[in-house]
C-alpha positions as CSV (number, residue, x, y, z in Angstrom):
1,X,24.3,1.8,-58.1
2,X,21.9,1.6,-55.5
3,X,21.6,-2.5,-56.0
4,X,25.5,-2.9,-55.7
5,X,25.1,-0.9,-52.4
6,X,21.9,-2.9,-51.2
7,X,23.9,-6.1,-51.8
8,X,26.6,-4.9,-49.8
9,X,24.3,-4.1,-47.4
10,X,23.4,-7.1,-46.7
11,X,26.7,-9.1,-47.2
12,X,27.9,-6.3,-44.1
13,X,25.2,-7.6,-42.0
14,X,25.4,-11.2,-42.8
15,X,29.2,-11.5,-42.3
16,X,28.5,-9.4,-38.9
17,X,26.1,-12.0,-37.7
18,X,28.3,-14.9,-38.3
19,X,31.0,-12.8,-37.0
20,X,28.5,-12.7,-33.6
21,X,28.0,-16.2,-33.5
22,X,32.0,-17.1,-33.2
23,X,31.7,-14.5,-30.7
24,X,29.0,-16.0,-28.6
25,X,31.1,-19.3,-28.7
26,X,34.3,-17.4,-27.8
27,X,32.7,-16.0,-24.4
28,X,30.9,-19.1,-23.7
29,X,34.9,-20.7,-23.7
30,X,36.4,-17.9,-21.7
31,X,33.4,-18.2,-19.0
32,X,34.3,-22.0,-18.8
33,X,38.3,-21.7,-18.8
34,X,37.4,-18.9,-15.9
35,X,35.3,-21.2,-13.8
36,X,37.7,-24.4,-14.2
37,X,40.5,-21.9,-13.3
38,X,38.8,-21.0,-10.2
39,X,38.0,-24.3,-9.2
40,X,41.5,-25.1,-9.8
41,X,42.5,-22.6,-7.3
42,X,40.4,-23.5,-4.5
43,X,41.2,-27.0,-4.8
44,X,45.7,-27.2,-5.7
45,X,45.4,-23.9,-3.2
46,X,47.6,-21.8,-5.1
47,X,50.9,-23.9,-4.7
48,X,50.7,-25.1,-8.3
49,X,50.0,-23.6,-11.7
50,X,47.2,-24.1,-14.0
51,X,47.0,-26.8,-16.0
52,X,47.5,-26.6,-20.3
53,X,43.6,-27.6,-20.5
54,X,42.9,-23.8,-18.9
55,X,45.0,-22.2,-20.7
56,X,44.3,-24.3,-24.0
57,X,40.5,-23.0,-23.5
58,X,40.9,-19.8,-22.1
59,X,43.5,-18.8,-25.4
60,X,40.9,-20.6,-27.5
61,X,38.4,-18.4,-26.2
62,X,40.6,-15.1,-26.3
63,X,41.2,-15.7,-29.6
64,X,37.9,-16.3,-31.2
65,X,36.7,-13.0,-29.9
66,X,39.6,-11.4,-31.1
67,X,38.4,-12.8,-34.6
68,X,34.9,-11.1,-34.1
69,X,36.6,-7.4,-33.6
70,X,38.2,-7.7,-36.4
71,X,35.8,-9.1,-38.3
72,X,33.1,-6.5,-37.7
73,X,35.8,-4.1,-38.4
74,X,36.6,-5.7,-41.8
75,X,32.9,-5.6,-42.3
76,X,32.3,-2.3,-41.8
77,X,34.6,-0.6,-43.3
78,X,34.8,-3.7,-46.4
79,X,38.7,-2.8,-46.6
80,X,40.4,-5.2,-49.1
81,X,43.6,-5.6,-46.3
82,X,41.2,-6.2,-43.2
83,X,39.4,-8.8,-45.0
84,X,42.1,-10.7,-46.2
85,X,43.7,-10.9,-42.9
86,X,40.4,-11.9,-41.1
87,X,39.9,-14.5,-43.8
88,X,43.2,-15.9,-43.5
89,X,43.0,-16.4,-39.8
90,X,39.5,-18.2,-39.6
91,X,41.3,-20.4,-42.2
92,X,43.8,-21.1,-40.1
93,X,41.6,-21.6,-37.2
94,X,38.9,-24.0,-39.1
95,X,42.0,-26.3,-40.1
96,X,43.5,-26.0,-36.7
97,X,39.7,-27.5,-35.4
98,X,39.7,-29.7,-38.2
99,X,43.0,-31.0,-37.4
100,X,42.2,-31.9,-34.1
101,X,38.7,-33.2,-34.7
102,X,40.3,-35.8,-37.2
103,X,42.6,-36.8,-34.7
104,X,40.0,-37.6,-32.7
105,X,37.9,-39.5,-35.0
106,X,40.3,-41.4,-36.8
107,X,43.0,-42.5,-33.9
108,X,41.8,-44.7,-31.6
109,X,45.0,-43.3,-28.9
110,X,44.0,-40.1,-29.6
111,X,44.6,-39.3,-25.9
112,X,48.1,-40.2,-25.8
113,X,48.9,-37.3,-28.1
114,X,47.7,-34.6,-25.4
115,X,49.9,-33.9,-22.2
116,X,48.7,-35.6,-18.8
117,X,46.4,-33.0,-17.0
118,X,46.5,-32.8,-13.7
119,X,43.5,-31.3,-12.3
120,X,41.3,-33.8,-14.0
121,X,39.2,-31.4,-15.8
122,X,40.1,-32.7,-19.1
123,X,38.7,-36.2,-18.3
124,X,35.5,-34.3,-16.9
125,X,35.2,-32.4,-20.1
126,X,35.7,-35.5,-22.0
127,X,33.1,-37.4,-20.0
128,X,30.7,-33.9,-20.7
129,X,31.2,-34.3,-24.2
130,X,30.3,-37.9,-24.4
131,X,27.5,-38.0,-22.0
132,X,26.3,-34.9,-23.7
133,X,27.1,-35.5,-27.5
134,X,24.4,-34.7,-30.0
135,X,24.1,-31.0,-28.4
136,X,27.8,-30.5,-28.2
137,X,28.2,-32.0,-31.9
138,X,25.7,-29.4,-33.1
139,X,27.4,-26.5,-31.1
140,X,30.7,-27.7,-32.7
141,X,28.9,-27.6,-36.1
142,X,27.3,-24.0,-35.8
143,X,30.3,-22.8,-34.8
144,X,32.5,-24.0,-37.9
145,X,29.8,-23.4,-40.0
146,X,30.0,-19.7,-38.5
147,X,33.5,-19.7,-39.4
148,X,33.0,-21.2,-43.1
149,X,30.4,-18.9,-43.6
150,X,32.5,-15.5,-42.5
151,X,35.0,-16.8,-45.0
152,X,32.5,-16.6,-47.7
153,X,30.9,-13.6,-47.1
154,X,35.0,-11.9,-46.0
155,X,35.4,-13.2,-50.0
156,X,32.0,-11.7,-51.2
157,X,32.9,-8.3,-49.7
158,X,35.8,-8.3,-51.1
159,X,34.9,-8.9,-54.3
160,X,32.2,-6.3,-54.2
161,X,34.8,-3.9,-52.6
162,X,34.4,-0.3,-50.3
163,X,31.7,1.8,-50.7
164,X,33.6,5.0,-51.5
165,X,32.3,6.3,-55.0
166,X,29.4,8.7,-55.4
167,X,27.3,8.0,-57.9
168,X,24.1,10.1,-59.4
169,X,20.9,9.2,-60.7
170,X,20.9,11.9,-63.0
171,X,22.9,15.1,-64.1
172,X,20.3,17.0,-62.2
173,X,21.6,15.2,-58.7
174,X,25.1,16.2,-59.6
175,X,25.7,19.9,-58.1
176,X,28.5,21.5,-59.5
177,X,31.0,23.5,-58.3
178,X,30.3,27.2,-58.1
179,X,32.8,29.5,-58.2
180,X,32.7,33.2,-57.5
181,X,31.5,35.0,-60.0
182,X,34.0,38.2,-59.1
183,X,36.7,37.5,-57.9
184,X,38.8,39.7,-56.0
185,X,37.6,43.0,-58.1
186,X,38.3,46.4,-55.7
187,X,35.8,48.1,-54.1
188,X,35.2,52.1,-55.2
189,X,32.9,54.8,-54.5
190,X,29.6,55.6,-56.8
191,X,31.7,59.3,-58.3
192,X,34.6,56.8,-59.1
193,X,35.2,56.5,-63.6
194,X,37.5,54.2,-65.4
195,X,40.1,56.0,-66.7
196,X,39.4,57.2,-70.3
197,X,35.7,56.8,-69.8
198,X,33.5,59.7,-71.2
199,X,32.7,60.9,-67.5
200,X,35.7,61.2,-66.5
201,X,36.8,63.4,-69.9
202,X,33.1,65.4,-69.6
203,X,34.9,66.5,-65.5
204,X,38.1,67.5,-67.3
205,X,36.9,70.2,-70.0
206,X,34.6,71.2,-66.9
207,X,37.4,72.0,-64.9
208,X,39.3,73.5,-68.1
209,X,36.1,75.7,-68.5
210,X,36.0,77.2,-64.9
211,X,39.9,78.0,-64.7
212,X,39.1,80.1,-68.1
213,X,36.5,81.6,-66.6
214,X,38.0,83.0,-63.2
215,X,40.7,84.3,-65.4
């Protein structure tokens, strides 16, 4: 029905958006982890490894866009399989964020429970975040309400499944097969008759006549 299809539409594109939004967020994290990482280099002069903050962010990041691929693919194509993976692993990434933004909310040594850092770019982030908390607290917001939303919409799809039936308006749309109308019937010349046909009888007492005659 062209409504069911208009309303899949539109649950394609809406999903795809959200799907860009994580996206955005996921190269904004990889540009970061990039620019800390080089910083990090200039300044331990390549004599000691990265730190677990870059990494943290720059896996973060790798995986969030990871999440957008395969989310537009999902939406594209509205496979039930595609779907339900890509919904299960924003699940698991919303309760992973959630996770750690309880922690720390709710315990006042949240610190303790992360590894020392070294390079000091995870107290610089902290002291960002806190300086800077309203805009990063909406960021942090859009973003999981991105993710909440493409688990909606991954649902919706589903429900509404692929788009792979093809449906008429009327009998007149509907063209039906044709099939040949002869079908392999040989080929013969305009003097040729059926056998038993009156022609080819009248030819016979013709020739009967003429033999009579020359004798």
């Amino acid at each position: 029905m062209a409504g069911r299809a208009a309303v899949r539409s539109c649950v394609q594109t809406a999903l795809k958006a959200a799907n860009s939004v994580v996206g955005l967020a996921g190269m904004a994290v990889i540009l970061y982890a990039l620019w800390v990482l080089r910083a990090w280099s200039q300044q331990a002069a390549g004599h000691l490894p990265a730190p677990w903050f870059i990494y943290t962010l720059l896996s973060l990041g790798i995986i969030m866009c990871l999440l957008t691929c395969s989310g537009h693919i999902a939406a594209e194509t509205a496979n039930s399989p595609c779907l339900s993976c890509h919904m299960i692993f924003v699940f698991l990434l919303v309760i992973l964020e959630a996770a750690i933004a309880a922690d720390v909310f709710l315990n006042s040594y949240w610190e303790e429970d992360f590894p020392d850092d070294p390079s000091g770019k995870f107290d610089e982030f902290k002291h960002f975040v806190r300086s800077n908390f309203d805009i990063c607290e909406w960021v942090a917001l859009s973003v999981v309400a991105a993710q909440a939303l493409s688990i909606i919409l991954a649902m919706v799809l589903r429900a509404l499944g692929p788009d792979n039936e093809i449906e008429y308006d009327s009998d007149d749309d509907a063209v039906p097969a044709r099939l040949p109308l002869l079908r392999n019937k040989p080929q013969h010349g305009p003097n040729y008759g059926e056998p038993n046909s009156p022609r080819r009888i009248d030819s016979w007492h013709v020739r009967i006549l003429d033999k009579a005659n020359q004798q």
